[in-house]
C-alpha positions in Angstrom: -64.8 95.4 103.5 -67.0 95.4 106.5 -67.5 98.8 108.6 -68.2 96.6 111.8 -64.6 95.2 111.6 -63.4 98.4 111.7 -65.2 99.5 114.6 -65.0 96.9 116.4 -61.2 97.0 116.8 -61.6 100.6 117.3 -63.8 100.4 120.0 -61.2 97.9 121.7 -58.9 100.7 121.7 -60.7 103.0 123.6 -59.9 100.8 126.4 -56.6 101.4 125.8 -55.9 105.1 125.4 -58.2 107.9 125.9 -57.4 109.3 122.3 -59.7 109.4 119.6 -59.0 106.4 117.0 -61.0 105.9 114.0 -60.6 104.7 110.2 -61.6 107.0 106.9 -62.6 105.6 103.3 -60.7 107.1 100.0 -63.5 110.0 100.1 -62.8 110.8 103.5 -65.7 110.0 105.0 -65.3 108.5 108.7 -66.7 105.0 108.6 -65.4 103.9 112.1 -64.9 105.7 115.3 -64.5 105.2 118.9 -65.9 108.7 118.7 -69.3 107.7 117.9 -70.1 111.2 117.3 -67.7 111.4 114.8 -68.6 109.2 112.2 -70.2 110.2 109.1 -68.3 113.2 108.7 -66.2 113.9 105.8 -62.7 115.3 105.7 -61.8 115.6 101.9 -59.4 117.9 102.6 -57.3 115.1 103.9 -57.3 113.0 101.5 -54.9 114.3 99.2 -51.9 114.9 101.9 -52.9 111.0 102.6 -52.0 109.6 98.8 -49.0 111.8 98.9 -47.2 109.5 102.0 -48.7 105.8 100.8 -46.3 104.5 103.3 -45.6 106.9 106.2 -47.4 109.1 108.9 -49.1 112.6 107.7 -50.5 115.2 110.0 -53.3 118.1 109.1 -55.3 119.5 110.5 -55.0 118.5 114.6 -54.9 114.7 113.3 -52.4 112.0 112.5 -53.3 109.9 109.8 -51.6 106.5 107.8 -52.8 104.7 105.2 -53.8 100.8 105.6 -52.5 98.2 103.0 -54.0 98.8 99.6 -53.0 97.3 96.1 -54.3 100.2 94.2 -52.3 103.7 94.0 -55.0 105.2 96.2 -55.3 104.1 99.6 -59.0 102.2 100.2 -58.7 103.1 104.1 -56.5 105.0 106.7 -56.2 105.0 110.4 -56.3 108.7 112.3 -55.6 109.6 115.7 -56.9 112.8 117.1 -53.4 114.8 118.0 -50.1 116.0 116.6 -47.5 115.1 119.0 -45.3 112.2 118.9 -48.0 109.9 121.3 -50.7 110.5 118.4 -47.9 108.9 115.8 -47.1 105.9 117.9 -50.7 105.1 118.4 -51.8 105.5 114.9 -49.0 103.2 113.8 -49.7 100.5 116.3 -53.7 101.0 115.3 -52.4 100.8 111.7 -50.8 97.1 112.5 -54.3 96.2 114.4 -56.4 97.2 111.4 -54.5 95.8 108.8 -54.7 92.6 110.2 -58.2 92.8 110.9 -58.3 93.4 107.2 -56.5 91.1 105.8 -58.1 88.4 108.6 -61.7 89.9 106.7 -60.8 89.5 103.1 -58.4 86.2 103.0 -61.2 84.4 105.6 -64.7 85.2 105.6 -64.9 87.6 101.9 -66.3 85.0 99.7 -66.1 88.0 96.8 -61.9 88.4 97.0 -61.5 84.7 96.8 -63.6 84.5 93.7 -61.6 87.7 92.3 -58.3 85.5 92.7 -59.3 83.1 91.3 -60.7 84.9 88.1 -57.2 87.0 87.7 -55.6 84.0 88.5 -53.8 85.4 91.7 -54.1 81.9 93.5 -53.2 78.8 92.9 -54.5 75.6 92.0 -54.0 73.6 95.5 -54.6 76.6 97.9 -58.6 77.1 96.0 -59.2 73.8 97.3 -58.0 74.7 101.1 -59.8 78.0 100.8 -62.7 77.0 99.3 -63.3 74.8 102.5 -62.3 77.2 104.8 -65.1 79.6 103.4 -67.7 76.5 103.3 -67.9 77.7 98.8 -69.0 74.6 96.8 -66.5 74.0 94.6 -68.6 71.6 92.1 -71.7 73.9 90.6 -72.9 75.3 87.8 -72.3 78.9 87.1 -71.9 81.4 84.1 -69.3 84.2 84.0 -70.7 87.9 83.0 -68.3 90.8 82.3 -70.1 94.2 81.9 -67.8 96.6 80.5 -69.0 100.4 80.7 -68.6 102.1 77.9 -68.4 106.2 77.4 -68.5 107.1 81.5 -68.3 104.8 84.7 -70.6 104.9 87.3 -69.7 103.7 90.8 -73.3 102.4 91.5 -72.9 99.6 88.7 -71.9 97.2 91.6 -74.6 97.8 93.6 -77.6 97.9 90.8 -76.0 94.7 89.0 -76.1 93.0 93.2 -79.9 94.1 93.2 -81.0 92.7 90.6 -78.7 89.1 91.8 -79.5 89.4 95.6 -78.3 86.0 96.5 -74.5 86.9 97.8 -74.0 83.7 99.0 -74.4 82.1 96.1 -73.9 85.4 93.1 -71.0 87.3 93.3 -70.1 91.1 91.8 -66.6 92.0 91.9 -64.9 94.9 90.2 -62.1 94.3 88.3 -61.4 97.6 86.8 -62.4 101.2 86.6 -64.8 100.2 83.8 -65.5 96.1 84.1 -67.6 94.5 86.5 -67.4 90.8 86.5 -71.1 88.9 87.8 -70.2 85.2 88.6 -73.9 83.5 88.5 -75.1 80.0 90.0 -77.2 78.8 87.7 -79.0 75.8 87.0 -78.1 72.7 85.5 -78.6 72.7 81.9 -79.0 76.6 81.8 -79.6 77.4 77.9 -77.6 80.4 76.2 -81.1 82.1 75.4 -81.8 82.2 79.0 -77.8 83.4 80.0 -78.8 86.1 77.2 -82.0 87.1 79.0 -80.2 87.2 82.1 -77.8 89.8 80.0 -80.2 92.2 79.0 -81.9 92.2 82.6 -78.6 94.1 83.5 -77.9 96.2 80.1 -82.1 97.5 80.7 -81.6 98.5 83.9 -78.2 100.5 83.0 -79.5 102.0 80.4 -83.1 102.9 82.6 -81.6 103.8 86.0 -78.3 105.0 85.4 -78.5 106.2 81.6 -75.0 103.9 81.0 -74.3 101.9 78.0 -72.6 98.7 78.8 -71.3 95.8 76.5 -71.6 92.4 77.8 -69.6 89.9 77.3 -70.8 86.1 78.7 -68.4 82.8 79.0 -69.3 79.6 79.1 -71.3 77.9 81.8 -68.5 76.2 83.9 -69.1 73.3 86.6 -66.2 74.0 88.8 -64.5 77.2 90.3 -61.2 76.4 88.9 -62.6 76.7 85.3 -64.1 80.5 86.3 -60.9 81.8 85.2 -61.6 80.4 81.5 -64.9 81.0 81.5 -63.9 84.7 82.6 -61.3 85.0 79.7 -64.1 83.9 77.3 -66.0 86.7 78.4 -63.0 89.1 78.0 -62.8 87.5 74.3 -66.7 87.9 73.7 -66.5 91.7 74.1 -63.6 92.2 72.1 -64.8 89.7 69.5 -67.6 91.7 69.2 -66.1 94.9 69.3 -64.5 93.8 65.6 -66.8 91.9 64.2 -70.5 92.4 65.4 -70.6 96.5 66.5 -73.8 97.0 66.8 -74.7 93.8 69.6 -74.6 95.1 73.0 -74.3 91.3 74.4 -72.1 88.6 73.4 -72.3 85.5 74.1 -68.8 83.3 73.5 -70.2 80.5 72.1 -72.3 82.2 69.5 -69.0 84.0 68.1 -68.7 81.7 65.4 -65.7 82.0 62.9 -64.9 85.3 64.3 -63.1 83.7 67.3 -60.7 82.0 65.1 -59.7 84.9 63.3 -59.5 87.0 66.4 -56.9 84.4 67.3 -55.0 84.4 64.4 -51.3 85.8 63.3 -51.6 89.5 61.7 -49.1 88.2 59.1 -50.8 85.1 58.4 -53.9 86.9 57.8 -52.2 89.5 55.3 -51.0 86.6 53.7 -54.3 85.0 53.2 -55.8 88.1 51.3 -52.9 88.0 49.2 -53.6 84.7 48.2 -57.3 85.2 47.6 -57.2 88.3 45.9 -54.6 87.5 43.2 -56.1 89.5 40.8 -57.1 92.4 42.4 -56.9 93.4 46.2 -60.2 93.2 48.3 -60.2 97.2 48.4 -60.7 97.2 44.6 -64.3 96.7 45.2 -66.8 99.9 46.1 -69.4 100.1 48.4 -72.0 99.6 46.9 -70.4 96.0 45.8 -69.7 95.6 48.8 -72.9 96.1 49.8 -74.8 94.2 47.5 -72.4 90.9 48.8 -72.9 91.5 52.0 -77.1 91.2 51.1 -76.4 88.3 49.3 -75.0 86.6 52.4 -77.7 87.5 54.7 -80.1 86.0 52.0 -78.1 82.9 52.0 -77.1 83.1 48.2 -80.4 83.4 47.0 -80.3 85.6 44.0 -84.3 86.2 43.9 -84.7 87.1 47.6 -81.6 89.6 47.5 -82.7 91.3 44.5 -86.1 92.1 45.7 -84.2 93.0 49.3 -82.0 95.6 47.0 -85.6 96.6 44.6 -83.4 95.6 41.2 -84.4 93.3 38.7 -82.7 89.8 38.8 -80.3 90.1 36.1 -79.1 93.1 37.4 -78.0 91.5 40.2 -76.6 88.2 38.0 -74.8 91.1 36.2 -73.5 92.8 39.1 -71.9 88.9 40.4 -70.6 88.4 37.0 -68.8 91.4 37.4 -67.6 90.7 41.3 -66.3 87.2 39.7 -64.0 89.2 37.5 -62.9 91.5 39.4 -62.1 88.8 42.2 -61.9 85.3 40.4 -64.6 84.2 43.0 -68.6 83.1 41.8 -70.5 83.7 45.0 -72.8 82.0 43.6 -70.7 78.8 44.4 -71.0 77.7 48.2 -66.9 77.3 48.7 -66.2 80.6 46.6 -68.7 82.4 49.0 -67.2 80.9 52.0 -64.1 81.9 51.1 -64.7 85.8 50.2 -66.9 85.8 53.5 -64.1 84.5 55.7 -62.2 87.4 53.5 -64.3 90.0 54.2 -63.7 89.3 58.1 -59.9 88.8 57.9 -59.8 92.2 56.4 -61.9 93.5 59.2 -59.9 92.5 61.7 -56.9 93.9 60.2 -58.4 97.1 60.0 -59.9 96.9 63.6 -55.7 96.6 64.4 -54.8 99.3 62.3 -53.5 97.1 59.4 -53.7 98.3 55.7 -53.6 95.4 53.2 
């Protein structure tokens, strides 16, 4: 929201009434004033007695105050009139009418940033992002990728403003926040964009977390989408790249959806249907029969690509040690990882029973 709007209505009032009208933000610092004086001060004593009557009139402190429209349980912005008596309350409520209006004129017409938050939560609907898009002169047909940057640990409120420096173009780059930890970038890109260079982009924002502000962030990328109406998929993917990630690949900072692999399936999968497949698999003995050092030596198998000499020089024990220690996985399991489908199957195993255990399922 723009501080000139406020003040510009403000400053209309004092035309009005000799009174002193002005608006504060939720730290209760004035950002508008026909009291030019006044602004830049901070009253955080107020602020409290403010949350406490969303809806009503408070006065403290030799002022009336009321809260402007907010979705959140804070309020974003109230109105204050300099006096106590019943004059002070009418004019704060009629101001409070005046700069809601001019609010809600801002955001619906001329915030480029709120109309691409809609349409990411999916708070407007298909026909009226058509009519708005041409109201607010937004191409609706361009490329552009979808970037959810999720703090992890503590927040920091100047995550917005780093991520905006780094993507300067507001006309065309949007950062919105969408919660008290995730930031959502929505980036025109160009045509043909590669998912090395959306990755690049990526870990131009982690670097500069992790350098200027000492935050650790997971980042979560969709898929590059050619019209606004697909930025809410493309911002779901995101959503499912993090939490993807969060079960299956722990230690990658940034996620890209469309490298996610098998991963994404299972994520999507029935708990019981997964329970079900272990069962099935592990007929003679469950999956949690096996040790970790087993389990280790399988996973280096995999990451060797079932090559028996490479993983045994990767683990420094002779080869038939190794043959040894599959002969004994096959009976323990009834699966040769040595056989392509067998391995494929106690992989996709492996990550089933992950993903139970990353929902708090024993099986």
């Amino acid at each position: 929201m723009s501080n000139r709007i406020f003040q510009s209505v403000v400053l209309q009032m004092k035309e009005s009434t000799d009174r002193v009208i002005g608006v504060i933000d939720e730290d209760g610092s004035v950002i508008a004033c026909n009291d030019l004086p006044t602004i830049g001060e901070n009253w955080a004593s107020v602020v409290e007695a403010v949350n406490g009557v969303r809806d009503g009139v408070v006065v403290t402190e030799g002022k009336t105050f009321k809260a402007l429209g907010a979705w959140s349980a804070q309020f974003d912005y109230a109105v204050f009139v300099r006096g106590e008596d019943e004059q002070a309350r009418l004019i704060c409520s009629m101001a409070a009418v005046a700069l809601n209006g001019a609010k809600a004129y801002y955001e619906e017409k001329h915030d480029k940033a709120t109309f691409v938050k809609n349409i990411i939560s999916d708070n407007i609907m298909l026909g009226d992002i058509y009519i708005r898009a041409k109201e607010l002169h937004f191409a609706t047909e361009a490329p552009r990728a979808v970037f959810l940057i999720r703090q992890m640990q503590q927040t920091d409120l100047a995550v917005m403003d780093a991520i905006q420096s780094i993507f300067p173009d507001r006309q065309s780059d949007f950062v919105v926040s969408v919660s008290e930890t995730d930031i959502v970038l929505i980036k025109q890109v160009q045509e043909g964009t590669s998912g090395r260079e959306l990755i690049h982009m990526a870990q131009q924002i982690s670097e500069m977390m992790e350098t200027e502000l000492k935050l650790r962030v997971v980042i979560g990328i969709g898929t590059v989408v050619t019209h606004i109406r697909d930025l809410a998929r493309a911002y779901k993917e995101a959503q499912m790249a993090i939490n993807v990630g969060k079960v299956f690949d722990t230690e990658r900072s940034i996620v890209n959806y469309d490298n996610l692999g098998i991963g994404r399936l299972i994520y999507q999968l029935p708990t019981t249907l997964c329970e079900m497949f272990l069962q099935e698999v592990f007929k003679k003995n469950p999956i949690d029969a096996l040790d970790q050092e087993t389990l280790f030596t399988i996973n280096k198998f995999f990451e060797n690509n079932l090559n028996v000499s490479e993983t045994a020089r990767k683990l420094f024990v002779h080869r038939n040690t190794l043959v040894y220690r599959l002969e004994k996985i096959k009976k323990l399991t009834g699966l040769d990882l040595r056989e392509f489908d067998d391995a494929i199957t106690f992989k996709v195993a492996l990550m089933v029973k992950q993903y139970l255990r990353s929902r708090g399922i024993k099986s």
